[in-house]
N, C-alpha and C positions, 0 to 999 in steps of 0.2 A: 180693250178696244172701246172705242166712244161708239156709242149706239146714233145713227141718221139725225134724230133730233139735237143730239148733243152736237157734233158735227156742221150739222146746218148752222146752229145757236152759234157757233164758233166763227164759221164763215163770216156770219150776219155781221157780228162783232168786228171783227179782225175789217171788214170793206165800211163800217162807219169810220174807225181809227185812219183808216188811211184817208179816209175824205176829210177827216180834220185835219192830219197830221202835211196832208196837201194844199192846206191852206198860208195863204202869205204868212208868215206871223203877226207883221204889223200892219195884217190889213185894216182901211179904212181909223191907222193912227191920227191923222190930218180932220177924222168927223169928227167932234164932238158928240159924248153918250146926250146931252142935254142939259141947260143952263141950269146953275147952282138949284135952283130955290125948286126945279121941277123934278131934279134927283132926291131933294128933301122928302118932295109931299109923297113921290113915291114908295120911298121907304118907309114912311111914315104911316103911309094909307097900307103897306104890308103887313108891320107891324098890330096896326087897328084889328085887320081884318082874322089873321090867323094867331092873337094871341088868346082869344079865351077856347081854341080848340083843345080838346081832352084828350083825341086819342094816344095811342101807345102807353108805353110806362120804359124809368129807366132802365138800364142796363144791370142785372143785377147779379150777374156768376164772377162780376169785378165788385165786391161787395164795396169799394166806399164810391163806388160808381153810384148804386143804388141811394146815398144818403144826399146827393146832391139834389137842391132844391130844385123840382120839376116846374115852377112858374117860369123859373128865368128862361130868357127871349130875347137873342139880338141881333140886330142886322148890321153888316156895313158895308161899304164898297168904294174902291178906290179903284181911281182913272189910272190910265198909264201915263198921264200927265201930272201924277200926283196930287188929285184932291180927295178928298176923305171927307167920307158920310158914313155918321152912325145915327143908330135909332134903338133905343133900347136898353136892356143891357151888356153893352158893346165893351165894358171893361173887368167884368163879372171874366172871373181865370176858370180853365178848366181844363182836363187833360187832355191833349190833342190825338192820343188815340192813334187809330188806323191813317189818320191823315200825316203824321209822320211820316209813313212808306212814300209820300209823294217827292218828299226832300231829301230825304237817305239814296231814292233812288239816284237823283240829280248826284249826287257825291258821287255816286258809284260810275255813273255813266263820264263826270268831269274825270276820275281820277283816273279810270281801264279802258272808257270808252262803251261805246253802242255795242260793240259785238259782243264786249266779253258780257254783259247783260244776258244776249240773247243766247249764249253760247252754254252759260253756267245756269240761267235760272230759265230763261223763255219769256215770251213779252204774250203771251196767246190766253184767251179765258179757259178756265180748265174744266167749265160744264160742272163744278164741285162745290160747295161751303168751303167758307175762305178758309177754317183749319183741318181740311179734309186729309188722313192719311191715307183711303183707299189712294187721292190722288196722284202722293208720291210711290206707291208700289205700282202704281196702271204702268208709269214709264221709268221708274226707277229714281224720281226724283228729276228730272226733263221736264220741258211742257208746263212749265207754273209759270205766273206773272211776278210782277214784285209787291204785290198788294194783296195774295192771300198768303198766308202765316208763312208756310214753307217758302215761298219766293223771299217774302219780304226778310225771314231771318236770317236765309243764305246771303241775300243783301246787303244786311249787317254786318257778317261776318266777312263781305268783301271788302268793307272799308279797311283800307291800308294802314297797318297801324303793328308795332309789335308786341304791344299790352292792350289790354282790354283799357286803358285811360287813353291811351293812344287816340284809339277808335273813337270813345263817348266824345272825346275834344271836338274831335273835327265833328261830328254829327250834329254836337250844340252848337258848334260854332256855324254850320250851313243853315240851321235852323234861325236860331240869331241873327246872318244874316239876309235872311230872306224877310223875315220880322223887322227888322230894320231894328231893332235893342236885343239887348242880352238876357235871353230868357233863363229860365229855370225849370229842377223840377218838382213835381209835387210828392212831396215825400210821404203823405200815407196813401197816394193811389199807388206808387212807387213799391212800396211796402206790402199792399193790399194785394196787387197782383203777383208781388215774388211768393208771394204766401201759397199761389192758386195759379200756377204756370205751367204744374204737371204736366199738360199735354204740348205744347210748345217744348217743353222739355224735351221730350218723345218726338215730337215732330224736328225741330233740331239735329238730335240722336242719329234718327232717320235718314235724315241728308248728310249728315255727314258720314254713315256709313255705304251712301252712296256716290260719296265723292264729292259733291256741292258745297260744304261746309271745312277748312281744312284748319280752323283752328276748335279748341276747343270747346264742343258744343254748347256747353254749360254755362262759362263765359260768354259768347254770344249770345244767349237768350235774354241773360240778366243783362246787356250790352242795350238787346232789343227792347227789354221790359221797361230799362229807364229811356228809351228813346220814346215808348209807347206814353210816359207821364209829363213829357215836358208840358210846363201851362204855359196856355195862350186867352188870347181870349176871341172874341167875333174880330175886332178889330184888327189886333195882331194877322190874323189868317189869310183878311181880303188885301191887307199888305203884302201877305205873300203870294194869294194867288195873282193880287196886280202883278208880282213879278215875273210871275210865268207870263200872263197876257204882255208885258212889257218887253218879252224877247231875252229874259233871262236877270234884268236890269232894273234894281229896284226904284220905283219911281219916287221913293221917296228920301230915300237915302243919296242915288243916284250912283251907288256899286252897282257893276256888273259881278252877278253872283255866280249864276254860270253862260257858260255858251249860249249865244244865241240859237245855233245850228242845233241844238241838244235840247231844247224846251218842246221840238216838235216830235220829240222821243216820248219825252214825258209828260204831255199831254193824250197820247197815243192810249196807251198805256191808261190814263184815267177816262179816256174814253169807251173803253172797251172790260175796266174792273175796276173802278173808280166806285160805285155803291152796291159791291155785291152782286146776289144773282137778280137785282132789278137795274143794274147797268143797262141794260140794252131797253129797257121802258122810258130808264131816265133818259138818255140818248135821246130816244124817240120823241122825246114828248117835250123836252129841253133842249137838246142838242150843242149844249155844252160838257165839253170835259170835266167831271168831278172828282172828289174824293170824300165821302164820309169817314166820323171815325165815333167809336159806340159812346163815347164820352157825351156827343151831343150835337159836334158840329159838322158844318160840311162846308166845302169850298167850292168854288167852280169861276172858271175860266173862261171868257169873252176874248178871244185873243184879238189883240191890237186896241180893245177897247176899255175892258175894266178887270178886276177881279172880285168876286163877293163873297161873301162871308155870311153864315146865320147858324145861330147858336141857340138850340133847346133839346135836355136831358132826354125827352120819351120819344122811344122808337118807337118804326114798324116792324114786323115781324121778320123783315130781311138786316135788321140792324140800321137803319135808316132814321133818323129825326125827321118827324112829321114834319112840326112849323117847319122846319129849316129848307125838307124841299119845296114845300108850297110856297113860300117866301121867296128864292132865291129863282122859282119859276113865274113869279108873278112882277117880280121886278124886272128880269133878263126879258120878260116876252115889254112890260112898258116902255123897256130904253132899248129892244132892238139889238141885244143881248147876243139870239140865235146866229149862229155863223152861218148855216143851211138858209137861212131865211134870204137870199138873194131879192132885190128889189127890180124887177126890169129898167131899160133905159128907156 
């Protein structure tokens, strides 16, 4: 049983998600975020301000996590009318991490739909650390999102596919096109994490011996492990999250990648577990849809207006990049970013 506080923390969660997920998609598509040269200096004046910050350090139980250079910092952000701005270093690759589960989800919801989502993994915050197994024995594997480990692997394992090549195609290939090119992966984060997956292993195990998982377990982890290393870079990401803010349609490519009706799924969804157990701060305090991933970077979602991207290796202690949220809060609040932020008439 969740104890009042977990419970309330749930609620709180679940009634932001629906305030975003109630919103137009393409609202206020027809404003301009602000003329060329004012989205520059603002990123620019982001980057200024939060790159000589120290705190955190990187990721280091993914050991070549740890060996990546903590100075690197980039910002970028693209319209849903496709213009792109970078500042930094915006082409600097790195593993895309937890932000993965935002695109896998997308597959899984185009290919079975919304219900079977809700039905097999759960859309709700679980009050838990994203690879908690008390979580899956509290309901037997029920009740997870797609974004801490048990949801997100069952997730994997939902992509339609009769081999484990099957599955990885379409994954790269959602990825890819949400990126607007053909990504890749990094084969010693690849490597580094098959090394140190034990618990995933276990967590996996777990769901499939309680039904969530029906192929086998082992191959989808390793399914999930190379999903977890495809590289990207800052730039690559605010391409995709422009896609989400763009109704599912990438604005730069000009594929429609998924459903439009389904982006307000999966924004939901990063509203409510998008970074961890400081989702409901970053909500608060941002009020955009996110997603981190421990590699370094985070995305987040301006629906109908932009998507942004910021990329640096040292977390907080929730798993979080410093620069990247204070950046991607300090531009979203200069361009008007916040969806909550209603202006009176």
């Amino acid at each position: 049983m969740k104890s009042i506080k977990e419970m309330s923390k749930t609620a709180a969660l679940v009634g932001a998600a629906l305030a975003v997920a109630s919103l137009p998609l393409l609202v206020a598509v027809s404003h301009a975020v602000a003329d060329d040269d004012a989205v520059e200096q603002v990123l620019e004046d982001a980057h200024k301000k939060f790159k000589g910050v120290k705190e955190g350090k990187n990721a280091d139980y993914i050991p070549a996590l740890a060996e990546v250079p903590s100075k690197l910092f980039g910002i970028s952000l693209v319209t849903v009318d496709g213009k792109v701005y970078d500042e930094g270093d915006t082409k600097s690759l790195f593993s895309i991490q937890s932000i993965s589960k935002v695109f896998t989800l997308a597959l899984v919801l185009q290919e079975s739909g919304e219900q079977a989502v809700e039905d097999n993994i759960g859309v709700d915050a679980t009050g838990q650390v994203f690879n908690s197994i008390v979580a899956i024995e509290q309901n037997k594997g029920y009740q997870q999102n797609p974004f801490v480990n048990p949801g997100a692997i069952a997730a994997t394992g939902m992509v339609k596919g009769k081999t484990d090549a099957e599955k990885w195609n379409k994954i790269l290939a959602i990825h890819s096109a949400f990126a607007g090119r053909q990504l890749e992966v990094n084969g010693p984060v690849y490597k580094s994490e098959a090394e140190t997956n034990q618990r995933n292993q276990a967590i996996a195990a777990l769901m499939a011996a309680y039904g969530h998982i029906h192929d086998d377990p082992k191959m989808v982890t390793d399914v999930y492990t190379r999903q977890c290393a495809i590289n990207v870079s800052s730039h690559d990401l605010a391409v995709m999250a422009a896609t989400l803010a763009n109704g599912g349609k990438n604005p730069v490519t000009g594929k429609q990648v998924i459903s439009q009706e389904l982006v307000s799924k999966v924004l939901a969804v990063m509203a409510t577990a998008g970074l961890y157990d400081d989702s409901g701060i970053w909500l608060y305090n941002v009020g955009l849809p996110a997603k981190s991933g421990v590699g370094g970077g985070i995305i987040a979602v301006s629906p109908g207006k932009f998507g942004i991207a910021a990329f640096s290796p040292p977390l907080d202690a929730a798993g979080n990049s410093v620069k990247a949220q204070r950046a991607i809060e300090y531009v979203s609040n200069k361009l008007g970013g916040n969806p909550y932020n209603i202006a009176p008439k």
